[in-house]
N, C-alpha and C positions, 0 to 999 in steps of 0.2 A: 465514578471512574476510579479506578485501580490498578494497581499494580500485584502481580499472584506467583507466587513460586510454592514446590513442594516437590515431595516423592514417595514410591511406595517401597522403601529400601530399609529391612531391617538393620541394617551396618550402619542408618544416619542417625545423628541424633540432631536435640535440640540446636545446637550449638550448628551444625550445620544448616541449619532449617534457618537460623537466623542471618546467617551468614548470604545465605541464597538470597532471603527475602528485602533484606538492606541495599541488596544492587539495585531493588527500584523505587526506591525511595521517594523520586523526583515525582512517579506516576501518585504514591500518597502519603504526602508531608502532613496527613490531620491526625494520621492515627494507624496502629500499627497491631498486630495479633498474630497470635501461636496456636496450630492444635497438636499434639502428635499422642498417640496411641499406636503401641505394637508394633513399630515402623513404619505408621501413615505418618507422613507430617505434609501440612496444610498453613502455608504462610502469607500474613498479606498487610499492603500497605495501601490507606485507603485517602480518597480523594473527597470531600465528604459534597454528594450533588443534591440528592435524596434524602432526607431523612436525618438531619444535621444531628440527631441527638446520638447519644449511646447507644440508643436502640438498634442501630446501622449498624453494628459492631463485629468485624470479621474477625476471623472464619465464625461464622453462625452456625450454634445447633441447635435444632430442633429435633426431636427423639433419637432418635438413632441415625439421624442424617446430619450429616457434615457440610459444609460449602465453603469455598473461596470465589469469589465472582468479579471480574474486572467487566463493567460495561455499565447499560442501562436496559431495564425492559419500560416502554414507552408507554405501553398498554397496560401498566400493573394493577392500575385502578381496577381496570372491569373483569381481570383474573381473579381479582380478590374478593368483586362483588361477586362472580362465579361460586368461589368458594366457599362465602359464608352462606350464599345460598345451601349447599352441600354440607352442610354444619361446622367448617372450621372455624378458630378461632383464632386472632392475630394478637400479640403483643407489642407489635411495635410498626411503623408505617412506612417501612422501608420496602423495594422491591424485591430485597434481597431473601427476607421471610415470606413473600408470595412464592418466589421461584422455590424453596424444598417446600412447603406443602402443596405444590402443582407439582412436582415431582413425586411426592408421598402419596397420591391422587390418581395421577396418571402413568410415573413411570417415564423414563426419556423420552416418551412420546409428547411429554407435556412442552418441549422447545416448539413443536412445533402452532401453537398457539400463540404465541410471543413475537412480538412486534420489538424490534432492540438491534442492540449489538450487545455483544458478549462473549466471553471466553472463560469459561467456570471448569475446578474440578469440584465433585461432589463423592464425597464416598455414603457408600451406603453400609451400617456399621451391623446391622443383623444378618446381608445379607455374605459381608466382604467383599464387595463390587465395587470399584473404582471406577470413576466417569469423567472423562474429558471432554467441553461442548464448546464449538466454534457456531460463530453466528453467519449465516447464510452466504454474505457476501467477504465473512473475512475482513472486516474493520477492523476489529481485536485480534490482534498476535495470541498464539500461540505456540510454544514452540514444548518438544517434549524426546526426552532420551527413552530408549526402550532397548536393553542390551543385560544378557547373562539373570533376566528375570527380575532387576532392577528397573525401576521408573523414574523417570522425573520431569518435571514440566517450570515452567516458566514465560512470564510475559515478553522479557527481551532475553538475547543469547548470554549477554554477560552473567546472570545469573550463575549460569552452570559455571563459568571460571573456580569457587570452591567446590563446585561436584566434583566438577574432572579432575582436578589437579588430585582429589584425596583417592580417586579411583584409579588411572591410569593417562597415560600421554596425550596430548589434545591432536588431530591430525587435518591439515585443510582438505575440504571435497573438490578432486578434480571433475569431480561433475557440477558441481555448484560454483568452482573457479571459472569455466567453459561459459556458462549463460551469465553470469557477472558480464565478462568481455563480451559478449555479443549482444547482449542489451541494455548492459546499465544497471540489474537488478539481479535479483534472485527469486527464480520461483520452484515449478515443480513441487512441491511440499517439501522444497531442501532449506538447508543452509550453511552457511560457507563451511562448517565443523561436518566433518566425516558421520559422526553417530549421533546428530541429532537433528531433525524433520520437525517440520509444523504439523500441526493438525491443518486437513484441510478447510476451507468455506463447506456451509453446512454438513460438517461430519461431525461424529464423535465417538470415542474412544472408547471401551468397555475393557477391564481389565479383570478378571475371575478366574481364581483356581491357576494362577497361571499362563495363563491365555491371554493375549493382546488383541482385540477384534476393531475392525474398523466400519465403522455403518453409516450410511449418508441419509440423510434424513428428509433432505431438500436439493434441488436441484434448479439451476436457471434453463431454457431451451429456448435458445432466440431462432422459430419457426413462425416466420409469418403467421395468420389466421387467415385462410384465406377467407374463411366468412365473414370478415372484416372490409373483404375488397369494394364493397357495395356499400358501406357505411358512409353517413355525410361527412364532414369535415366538423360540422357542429356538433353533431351525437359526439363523436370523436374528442374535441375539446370539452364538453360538459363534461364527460365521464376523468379525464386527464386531470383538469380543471377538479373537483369533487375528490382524486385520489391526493392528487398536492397539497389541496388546502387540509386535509387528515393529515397526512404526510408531515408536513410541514410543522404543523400545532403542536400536532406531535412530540418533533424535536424539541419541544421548550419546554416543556414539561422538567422543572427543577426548581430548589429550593436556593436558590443561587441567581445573579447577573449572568445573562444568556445574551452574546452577540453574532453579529454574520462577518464573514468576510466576504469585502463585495471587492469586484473587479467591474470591467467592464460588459464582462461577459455575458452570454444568455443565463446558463444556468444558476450564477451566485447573485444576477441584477433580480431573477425569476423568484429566487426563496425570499429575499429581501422586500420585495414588493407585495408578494404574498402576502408576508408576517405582516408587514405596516398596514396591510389593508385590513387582515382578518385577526390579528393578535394584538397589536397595537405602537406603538411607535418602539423603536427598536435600536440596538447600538451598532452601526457599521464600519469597518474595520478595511484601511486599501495601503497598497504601498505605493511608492511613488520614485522614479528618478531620475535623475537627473540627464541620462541619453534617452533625448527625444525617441528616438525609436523603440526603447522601451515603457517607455511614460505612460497610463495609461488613468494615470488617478486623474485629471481634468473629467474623463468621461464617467468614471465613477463617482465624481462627485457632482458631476450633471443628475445623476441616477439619484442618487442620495438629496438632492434638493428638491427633485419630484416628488420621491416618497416622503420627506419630511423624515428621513431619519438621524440621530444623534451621530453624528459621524466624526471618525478619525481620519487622518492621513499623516503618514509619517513617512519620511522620505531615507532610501536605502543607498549610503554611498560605499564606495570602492574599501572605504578603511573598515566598516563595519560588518563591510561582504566578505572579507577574507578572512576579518576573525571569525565569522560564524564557519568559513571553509576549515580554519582550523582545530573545529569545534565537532567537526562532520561525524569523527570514529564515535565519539561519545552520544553525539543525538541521538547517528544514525542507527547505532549500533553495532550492522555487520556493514560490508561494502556495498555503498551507494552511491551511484554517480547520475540522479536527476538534478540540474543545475538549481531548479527549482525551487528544490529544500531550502536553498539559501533564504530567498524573499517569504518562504513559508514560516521557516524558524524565526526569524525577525518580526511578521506580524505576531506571530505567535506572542510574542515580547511585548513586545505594543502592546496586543489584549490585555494581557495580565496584568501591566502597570494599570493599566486603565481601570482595575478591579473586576475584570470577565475571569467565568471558573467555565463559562463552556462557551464554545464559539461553533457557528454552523457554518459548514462550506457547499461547494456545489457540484463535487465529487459524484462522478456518475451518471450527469447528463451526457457528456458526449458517447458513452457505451449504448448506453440506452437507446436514444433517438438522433443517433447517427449524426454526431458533433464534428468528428475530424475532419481538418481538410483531408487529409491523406487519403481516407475513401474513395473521394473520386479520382486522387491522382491516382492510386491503385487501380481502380477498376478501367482506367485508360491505359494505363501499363498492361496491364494485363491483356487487355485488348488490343494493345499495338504488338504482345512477341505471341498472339495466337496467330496473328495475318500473316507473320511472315512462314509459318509451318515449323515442322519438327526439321526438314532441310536445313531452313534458314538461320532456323536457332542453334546448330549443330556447328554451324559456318561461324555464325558473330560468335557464339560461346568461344572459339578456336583463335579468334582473330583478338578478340576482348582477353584474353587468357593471357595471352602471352605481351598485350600494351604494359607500356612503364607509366603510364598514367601522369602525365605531367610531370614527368621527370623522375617521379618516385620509381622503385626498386621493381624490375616486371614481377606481376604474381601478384603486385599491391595495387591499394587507391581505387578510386572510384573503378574502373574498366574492369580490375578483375571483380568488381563487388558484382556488375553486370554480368560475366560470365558465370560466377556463382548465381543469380537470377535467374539465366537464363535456361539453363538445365532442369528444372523444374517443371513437368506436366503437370502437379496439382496444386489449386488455387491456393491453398489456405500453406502446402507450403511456399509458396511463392511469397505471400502474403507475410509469413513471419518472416523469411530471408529478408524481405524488404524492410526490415525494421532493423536489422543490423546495418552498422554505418561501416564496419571493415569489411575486408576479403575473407574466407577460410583459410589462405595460403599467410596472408600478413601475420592472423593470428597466432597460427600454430608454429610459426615463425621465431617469433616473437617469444613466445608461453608456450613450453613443451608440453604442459599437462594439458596443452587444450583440444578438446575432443569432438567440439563443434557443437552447433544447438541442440535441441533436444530435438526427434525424431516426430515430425508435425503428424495427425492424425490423417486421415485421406478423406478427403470434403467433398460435397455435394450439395447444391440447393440451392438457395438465396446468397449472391456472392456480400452483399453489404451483412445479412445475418451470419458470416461464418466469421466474418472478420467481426463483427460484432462481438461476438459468443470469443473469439480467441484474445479478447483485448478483457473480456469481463471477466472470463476465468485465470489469466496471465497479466496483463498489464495492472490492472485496476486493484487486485489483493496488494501485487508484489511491489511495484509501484505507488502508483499515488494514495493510496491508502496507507503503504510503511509510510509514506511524504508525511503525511497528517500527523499520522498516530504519532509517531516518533518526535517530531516538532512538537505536538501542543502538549504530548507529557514530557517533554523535556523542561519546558516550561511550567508544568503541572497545571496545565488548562484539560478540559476536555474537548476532542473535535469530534462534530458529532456530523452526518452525510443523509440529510434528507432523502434526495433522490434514491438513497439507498434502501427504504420498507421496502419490503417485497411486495406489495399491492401493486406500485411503481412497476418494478422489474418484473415484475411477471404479465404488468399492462405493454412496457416496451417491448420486452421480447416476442411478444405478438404480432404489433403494430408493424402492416404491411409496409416496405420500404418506399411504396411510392407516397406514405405521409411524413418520412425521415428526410428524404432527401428528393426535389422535386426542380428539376432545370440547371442542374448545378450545384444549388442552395440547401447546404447541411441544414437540420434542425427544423424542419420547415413546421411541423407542427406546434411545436415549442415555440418557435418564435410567436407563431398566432396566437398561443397564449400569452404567451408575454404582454403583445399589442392590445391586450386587455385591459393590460395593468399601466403600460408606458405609454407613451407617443412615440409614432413608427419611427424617429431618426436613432428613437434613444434604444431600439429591438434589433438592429441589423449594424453594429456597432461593429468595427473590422475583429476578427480574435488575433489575440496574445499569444494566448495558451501557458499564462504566467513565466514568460522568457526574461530571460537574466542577465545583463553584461558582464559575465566571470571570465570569457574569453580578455575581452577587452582590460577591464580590471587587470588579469593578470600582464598582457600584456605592455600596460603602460606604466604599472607600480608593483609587480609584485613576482615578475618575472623569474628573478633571484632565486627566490625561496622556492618556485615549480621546479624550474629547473635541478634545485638543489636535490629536491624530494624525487622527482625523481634519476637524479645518477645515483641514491643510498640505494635504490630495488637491490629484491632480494636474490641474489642468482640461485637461491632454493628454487623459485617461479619462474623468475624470466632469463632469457638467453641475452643478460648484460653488454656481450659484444655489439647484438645487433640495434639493442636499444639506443648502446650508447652514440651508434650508427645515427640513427634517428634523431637524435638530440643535438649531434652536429650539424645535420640539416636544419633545427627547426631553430637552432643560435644563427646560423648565417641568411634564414628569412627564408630558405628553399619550400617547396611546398612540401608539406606532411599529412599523415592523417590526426587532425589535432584531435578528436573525438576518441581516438586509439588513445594520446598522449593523458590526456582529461581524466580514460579510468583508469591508468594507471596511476596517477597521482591519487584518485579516491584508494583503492586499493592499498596504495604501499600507504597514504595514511592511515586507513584501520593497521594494517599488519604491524607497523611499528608501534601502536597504541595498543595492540592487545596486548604484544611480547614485547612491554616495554613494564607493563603489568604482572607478567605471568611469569617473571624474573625476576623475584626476590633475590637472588643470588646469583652467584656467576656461573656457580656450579646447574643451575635449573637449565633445562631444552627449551629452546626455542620451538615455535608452532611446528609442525613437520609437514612439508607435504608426502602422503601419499600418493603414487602416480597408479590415476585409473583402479584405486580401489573400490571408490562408491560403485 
């Protein structure tokens, strides 16, 4: 695991190259490298998981190919046997010399044999082809500039901070401002900066002669099989069963201490019980605190007494939660408001003291086989505003529009969120609306540059498979996968997401929804494996969904400082009158949208942490927003 910056910019030099590649430092504190030839530069800091010796030593060349590689390939072993079949020959035992001579071999067709996560550029120096590769599911950031015939790529956004400054103005994306506020994250293949996009989940990038191409290599299609609908429930679990315990083994593969983080949950109790049964006794990793309603380490450490594993628990209080919140711009990198990160960053902590360099989570069960509760509340929602007709919904949309919602301002709170619902004939946009917690009118209200979500594709088919498929390709990269990556390299662990091979994903996205969710009961096939490994009380265990008391936290000790952060907002962004409207309600206890108020504190924390940075002087600009240039 790694950390990779570079570019294809004849105007850079060394000194930039080092500059870029020093902002990820944290991703690799063992060792650190330089290539640059004719304006390629190729920089990287490395994590050492694989192949501890020198031998591992980035940027790697091998003839005329070059690489930077931040990830793991799992499967390197029987690529390699592949290959010496084929006559090559290896120097040294890392994964990183498998992957360019399966490249030298195959050509970028070769990711597709690779079992991993990953984010590599590779040049190719006979031919002058440049290669950017993301791994299927998007575990590994990628982030890359492509402007005026210049390149440049990197593993977190700060990187670029010396690119841009040496090239031209930095400017926020009102289109990447817009799905910040309406979900908490950033996807799309944006990010918060105007002129610089991630590579997406299995793409990659070709650069020649000029030319920027983008080519998807892989793809996930959550379509039931209906030739499945006849299958037993046991054929069913043997073959689940058989991809897991691969799956699973898989991940541990390293020359390093490998732990889990266990919760209560199906999916992190699943990998853990696995391992202990088929790998062998193993380090588990839980948080713990002190409001009972978040509490959930007792059960995970019920789970952890069954399997017999080495366990942790270490408990997360209100003082240590707010320094990690004021820790967020840095982790997170760009704007992020899953509460989550909190209790993530903090194991993360834990691990690492503990001497873990990679830790396994269980990231991607609920996309897969139908984990959320939300599901069926959705699909009831949905099915209580089809009853009442296009009439009916035409009426509450009208009557819902115009409530002041418990007091709050009309146009706001809950009532208009339903009028915004309510107008929607297609499921899947329905289904995203429903994951924002404000109105349209609050927001743009609020934040003139905001433009509203992005424009939902138009659905048809399996209603739990669309919501599936929009939570795998949106929620799952931009979200709980920044959660991870960003926590455990902050820390310089690695986090590695079993449930995430694609043997998995391409087994769930099959799997007909009546073995996902059957009576009510998310996960229903999961669980039966589970009851493999546990006793049934310890497999139907309430879910968490790793919730946080930061509300409360602030509320009772730290109230101060919120409210301080946010009256600084920037009236570049937000319309300060009305916010500061807002804040008078929410000092005298009135009801609010606190979930509104939440990302605006994430928010104005990066913006004052980047351009707190990017001002050396008094004389330097501050961040700029652009309105509705993206």
């Amino acid at each position: 695991m790694c950390g990779i910056a570079g570019f294809v910019d004849p105007g850079a030099d060394m000194a930039m190259l080092r500059a870029m590649t020093d902002r990820v430092s944290r991703r690799g504190p063992d060792d650190h490298g330089f290539f640059l030839e004719d304006g390629i530069g190729l920089g990287h800091r490395r994590l050492s998981i694989i192949d501890l010796s020198p031998g591992g030593h980035q940027p790697m060349v091998v003839d005329d190919l070059v690489i930077t590689f931040n990830g793991e390939i799992y499967n390197y072993r029987d690529i390699r046997a592949e290959l010496k079949e084929l006559g090559e020959n290896f120097s040294s035992a890392s994964d990183t010399e498998v992957i360019l001579k399966a490249f030298r071999r195959w050509g970028p067709a070769c990711v597709e044999r690779f079992i991993g996560m990953f984010a590599m550029a590779i040049y190719d120096r006979r031919d002058r082809a440049f290669y950017l590769f993301r791994d299927r599911a998007g575990v590994k950031p990628l982030y890359y500039y492509w402007k005026g015939g210049r390149l440049a790529f990197a593993s977190e956004l700060g990187c670029f901070r010396p690119y841009l400054s040496a090239t031209e103005k930095t400017a926020l994306s009102s289109e990447a401002l817009s799905e910040f506020f309406a979900f908490g994250y950033i996807g799309s293949e944006l990010s918060i900066l105007e002129d610089i996009r991630k590579v997406p989940p299995g793409c990659y990038l070709k650069l020649h002669e000029d030319r920027l191409e983008r080519n998807r290599y892989w793809e996930a299609r959550f379509e039931p099989d209906e030739s499945w609908q006849d299958r037993s429930e046991e054929d069913l679990l043997d073959e689940l069963e058989a991809l897991a315990i691969s799956a699973f083994n898989y991940r541990m593969v390293a020359d390093v201490p490998v732990g889990v983080f266990l919760s209560s949950g199906v999916d992190s109790s699943l990998v853990a019980a696995i391992l202990s049964k088929h790998h062998g006794q193993i380090h588990t990793f839980t948080v713990g605190f002190d409001e009972a309603a978040y509490d959930e380490s007792s059960d995970a450490r019920r789970i952890s007494e069954h399997i017999v594993s080495d366990h942790t628990e270490a408990r997360l209080g209100a003082a240590q939660g707010f320094e990690i919140l004021r820790q967020f711009a840095a982790i997170y990198d760009e704007p992020f408001g899953d509460t989550s990160g909190v209790p993530t960053s903090f194991v993360s902590g834990v691990a690492k003291s503990a001497g873990m360099k990679v830790v396994l989570s269980g990231d991607g069960g609920d996309e897969l086989f139908g984990g959320y509760e939300r599901y069926t509340q959705f699909l009831e929602r949905w099915t209580q505003s089809r009853r009442i007709g296009p009439a009916g919904r035409f009426t509450a949309r009208a009557a819902f529009a115009g409530a002041d919602g418990a007091g709050l301002a009309p146009g706001s709170g809950r009532f208009a969120r339903y009028a915004d619902l309510l107008r929607h004939e297609d499921f899947i946009a329905f289904y995203q609306n429903m994951r924002i917690d404000s109105s349209m009118r609050e927001l743009a209200d609020l934040i003139p540059a905001f433009r509203g979500p992005p424009a939902a594709a138009s659905s048809s088919g399996d209603l739990l498979a669309l919501m599936s498929q929009w939570d795998f390709d949106r929620y799952l990269p931009d979200d709980n996968l920044v959660k991870v990556d960003r926590a455990t390299m902050f820390h310089s662990i690695e986090g590695r997401e079993p449930f995430l091979d694609q043997r998995l994903i391409e087994f769930g996205a099959r799997l007909p929804t009546k073995f996902k969710i059957r009576n009510g009961e998310t996960k229903y096939l999961l669980k039966r494996l589970l009851a493999r490994y546990l006793p049934c009380e310890l497999c139907r265990l309430p879910k968490r969904g790793f919730a946080v008391p930061v509300r409360e936290w602030i509320r009772d000790f730290y109230q101060r400082e919120f409210i301080d952060m946010l009256e600084s907002v920037s009236s570049d962004v937000f319309d300060r009158s009305k916010l500061l409207v807002l804040l008078d309600r929410y000092r005298a206890g009135k009801p609010v949208n606190y979930s509104l108020l939440w990302l605006i504190f994430c928010f104005q924390g990066w913006f004052e942490s980047w351009n707190s940075e990017a001002r050396p002087s008094p004389q330097a600009d501050r961040l700029a927003l652009r309105i509705g240039s993206s």
